[in-house]
C-alpha positions as CSV (number, residue, x, y, z in Angstrom):
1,X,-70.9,59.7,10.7
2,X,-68.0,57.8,12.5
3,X,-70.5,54.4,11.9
4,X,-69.3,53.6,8.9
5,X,-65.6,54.5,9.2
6,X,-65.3,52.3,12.3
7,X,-66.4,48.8,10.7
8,X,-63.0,49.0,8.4
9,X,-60.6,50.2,11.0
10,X,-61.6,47.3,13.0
11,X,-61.4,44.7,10.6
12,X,-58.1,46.4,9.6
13,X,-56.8,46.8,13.0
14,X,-57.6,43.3,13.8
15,X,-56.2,41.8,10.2
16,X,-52.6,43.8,11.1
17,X,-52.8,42.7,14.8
18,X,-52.9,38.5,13.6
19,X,-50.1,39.3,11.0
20,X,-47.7,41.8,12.5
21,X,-47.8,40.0,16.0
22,X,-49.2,36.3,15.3
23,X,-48.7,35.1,12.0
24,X,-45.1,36.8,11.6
25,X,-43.7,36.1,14.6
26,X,-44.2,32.1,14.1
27,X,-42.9,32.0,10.9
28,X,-39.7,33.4,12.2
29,X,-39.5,31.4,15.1
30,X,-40.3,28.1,12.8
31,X,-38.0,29.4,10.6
32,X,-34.9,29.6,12.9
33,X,-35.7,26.6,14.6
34,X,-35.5,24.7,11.7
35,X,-32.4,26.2,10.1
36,X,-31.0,27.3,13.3
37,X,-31.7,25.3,16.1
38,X,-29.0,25.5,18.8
39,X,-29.3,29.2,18.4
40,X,-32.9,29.3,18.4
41,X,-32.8,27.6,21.9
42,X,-30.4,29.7,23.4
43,X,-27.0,28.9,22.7
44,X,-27.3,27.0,25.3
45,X,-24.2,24.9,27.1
46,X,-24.5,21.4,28.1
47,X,-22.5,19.3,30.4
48,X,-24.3,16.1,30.8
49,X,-26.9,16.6,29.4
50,X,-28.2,19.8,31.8
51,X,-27.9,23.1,30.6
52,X,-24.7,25.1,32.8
53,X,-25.0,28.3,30.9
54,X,-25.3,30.2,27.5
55,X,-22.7,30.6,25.1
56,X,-24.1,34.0,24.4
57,X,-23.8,35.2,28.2
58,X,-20.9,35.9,30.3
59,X,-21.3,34.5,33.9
60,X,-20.0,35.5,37.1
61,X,-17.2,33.0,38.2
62,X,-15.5,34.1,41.6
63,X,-13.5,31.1,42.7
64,X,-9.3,31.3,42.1
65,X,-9.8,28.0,40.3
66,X,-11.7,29.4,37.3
67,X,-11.0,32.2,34.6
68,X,-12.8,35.3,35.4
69,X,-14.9,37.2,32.8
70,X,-15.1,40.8,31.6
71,X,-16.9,42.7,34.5
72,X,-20.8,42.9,34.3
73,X,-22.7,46.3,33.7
74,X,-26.1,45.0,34.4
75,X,-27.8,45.7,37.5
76,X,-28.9,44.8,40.1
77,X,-27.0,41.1,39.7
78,X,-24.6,40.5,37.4
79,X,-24.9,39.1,34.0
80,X,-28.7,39.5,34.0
81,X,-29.7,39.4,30.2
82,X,-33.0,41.6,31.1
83,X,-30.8,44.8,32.0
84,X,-28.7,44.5,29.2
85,X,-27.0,47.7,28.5
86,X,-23.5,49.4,29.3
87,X,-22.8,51.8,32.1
88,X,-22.2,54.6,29.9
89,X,-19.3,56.3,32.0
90,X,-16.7,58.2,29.8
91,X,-12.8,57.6,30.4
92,X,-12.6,61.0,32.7
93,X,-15.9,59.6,34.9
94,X,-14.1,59.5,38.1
95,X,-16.7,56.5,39.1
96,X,-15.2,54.5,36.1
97,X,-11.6,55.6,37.4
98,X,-12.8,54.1,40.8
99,X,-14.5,51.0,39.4
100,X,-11.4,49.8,37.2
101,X,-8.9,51.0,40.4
102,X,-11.0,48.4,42.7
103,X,-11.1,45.8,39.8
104,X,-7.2,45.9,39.4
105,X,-6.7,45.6,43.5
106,X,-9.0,42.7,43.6
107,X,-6.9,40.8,40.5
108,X,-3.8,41.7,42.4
109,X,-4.6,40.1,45.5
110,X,-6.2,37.2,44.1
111,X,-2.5,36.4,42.3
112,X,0.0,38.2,44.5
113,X,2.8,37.5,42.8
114,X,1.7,38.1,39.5
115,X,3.3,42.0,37.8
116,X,2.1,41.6,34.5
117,X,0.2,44.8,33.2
118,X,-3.9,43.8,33.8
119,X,-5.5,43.6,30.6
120,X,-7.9,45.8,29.8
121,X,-11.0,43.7,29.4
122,X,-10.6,42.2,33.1
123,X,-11.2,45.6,34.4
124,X,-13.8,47.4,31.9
125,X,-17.3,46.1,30.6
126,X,-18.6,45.7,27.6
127,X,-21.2,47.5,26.0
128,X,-24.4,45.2,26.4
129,X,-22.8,44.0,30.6
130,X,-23.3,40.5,28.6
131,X,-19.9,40.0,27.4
132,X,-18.7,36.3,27.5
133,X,-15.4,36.2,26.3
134,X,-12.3,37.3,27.1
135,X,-8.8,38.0,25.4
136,X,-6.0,36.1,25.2
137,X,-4.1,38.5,26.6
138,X,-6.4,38.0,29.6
139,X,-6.6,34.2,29.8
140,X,-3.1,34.1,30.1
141,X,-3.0,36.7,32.9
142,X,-5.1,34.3,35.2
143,X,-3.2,30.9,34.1
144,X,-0.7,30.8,36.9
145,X,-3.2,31.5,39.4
146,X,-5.9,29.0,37.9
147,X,-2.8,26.6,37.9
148,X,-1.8,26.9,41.0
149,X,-5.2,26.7,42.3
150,X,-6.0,23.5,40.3
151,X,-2.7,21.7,41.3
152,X,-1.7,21.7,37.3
153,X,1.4,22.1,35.3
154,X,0.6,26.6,34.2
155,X,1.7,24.7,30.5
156,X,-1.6,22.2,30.6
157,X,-3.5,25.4,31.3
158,X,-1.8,27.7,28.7
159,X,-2.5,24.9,26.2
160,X,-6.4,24.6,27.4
161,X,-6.1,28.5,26.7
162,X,-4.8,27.9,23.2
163,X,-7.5,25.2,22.3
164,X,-10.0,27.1,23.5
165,X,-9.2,30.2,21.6
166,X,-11.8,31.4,18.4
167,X,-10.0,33.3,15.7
168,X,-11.5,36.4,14.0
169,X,-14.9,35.4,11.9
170,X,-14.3,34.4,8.7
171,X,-10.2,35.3,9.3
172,X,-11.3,39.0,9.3
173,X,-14.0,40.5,11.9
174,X,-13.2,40.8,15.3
175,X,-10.0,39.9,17.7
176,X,-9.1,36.3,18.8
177,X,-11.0,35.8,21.9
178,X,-11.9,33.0,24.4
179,X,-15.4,32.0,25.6
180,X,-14.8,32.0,29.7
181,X,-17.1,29.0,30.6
182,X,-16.2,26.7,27.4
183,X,-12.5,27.0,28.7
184,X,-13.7,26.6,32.5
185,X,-15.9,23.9,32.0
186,X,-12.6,22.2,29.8
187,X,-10.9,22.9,32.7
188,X,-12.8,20.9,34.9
189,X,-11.9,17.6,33.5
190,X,-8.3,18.2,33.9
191,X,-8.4,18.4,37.9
C-alpha cells in the first residue's frame, strides 16, 4: 500500500533537494558576484596585493603602535567568525563588571599618563564578538599613545583618525565610526 505513495515522494524529495539546495543557492552566489563582487569575496583588505584581513571582521591588534578594537566575545580565540555571537552578560553580571574592570586597567597602563574617561566600546563587546570598528571617541583616546609609539606628531594621527572616519549611512543610520585596520594599515605608511 505504501508502493505507490513512495515513487512521488522520491521524485519530489529529490526535485526540492536540486532546487532548494543546488539550483538556488548558485543563482544567488552568481548573482552577488556579479553585482557584488568585493562583497561576495569577503570584504576582503588588500595591501599589496595579499589579503591582511576583512573589512567585515574586527582583529585582535595588541601592539602600543596600533589602535585597538572593541573586545572580542567569541571563543576560544578572538575574532573567530565561526563563534560568532555575544556573551550575553547583563550590566549587573558581576563577570561583565570584572571583564570591563580588567579591560580599563590594561588601557591605563598601556598609556599611563592618559585621564580621559575610557570610552565605552574599548571595554564592552559587541553583539556578534565581530565588531570592527570603533568610535571616534575611542580612536582619539589611543592617539597619543599610538603617537608616541610611532615617533609622530599626536596631530598627523588625529588627522589619519579624521580621514579615516565613515559617517552615518546614507547621513542617517548608525553613529560615525572608524574601521580599526583601514586606519592601522594607513598608519603604517606614515612611520
Amino acid at each position: 500500500m505504501t508502493t505507490p505513495l513512495l515513487r512521488p515522494a522520491l521524485v519530489l524529495f529529490t526535485a526540492l533537494t536540486l532546487v532548494t539546495g543546488v539550483l538556488y543557492p548558485l543563482a544567488v552566489t552568481g548573482v552577488a558576484q556579479s553585482v557584488f563582487p568585493a562583497q561576495a569575496a569577503g570584504s576582503l583588505v588588500l595591501r599589496d596585493g595579499k589579503p591582511v584581513g576583512s573589512a567585515l571582521i574586527g582583529q585582535a591588534f595588541s601592539d602600543p603602535k596600533h589602535f585597538w578594537g572593541r573586545p572580542s566575545a567569541t571563543a576560544p580565540m578572538a575574532y573567530n567568525a565561526s563563534a560568532s555571537g555575544g556573551a550575553n552578560q547583563g550590566p549587573l553580571n558581576p563577570a561583565l563588571a570584572d571583564a570591563v574592570k580588567g579591560r580599563i586597567e590594561a588601557l591605563r597602563a598601556a598609556d599611563r599618563g592618559n585621564t580621559a574617561p575610557v570610552p565605552v566600546d574599548l571595554v564592552t563587546a559587541s553583539a556578534s564578538g565581530l565588531d570592527p570598528h570603533i568610535s571616534p571617541a575611542a580612536a582619539h583616546y589611543q592617539a597619543a599613545r599610538v603617537a608616541r609609539a610611532r615617533g609622530l606628531p599626536v596631530d598627523q594621527v588625529e588627522r589619519l583618525i579624521a580621514s579615516n572616519t565613515e559617517g552615518a549611512l546614507w547621513g542617517l543610520l548608525g553613529e560615525p565610526r572608524i574601521n580599526v585596520l583601514a586606519l592601522n594599515l594607513a598608519l603604517d605608511p606614515a612611520k
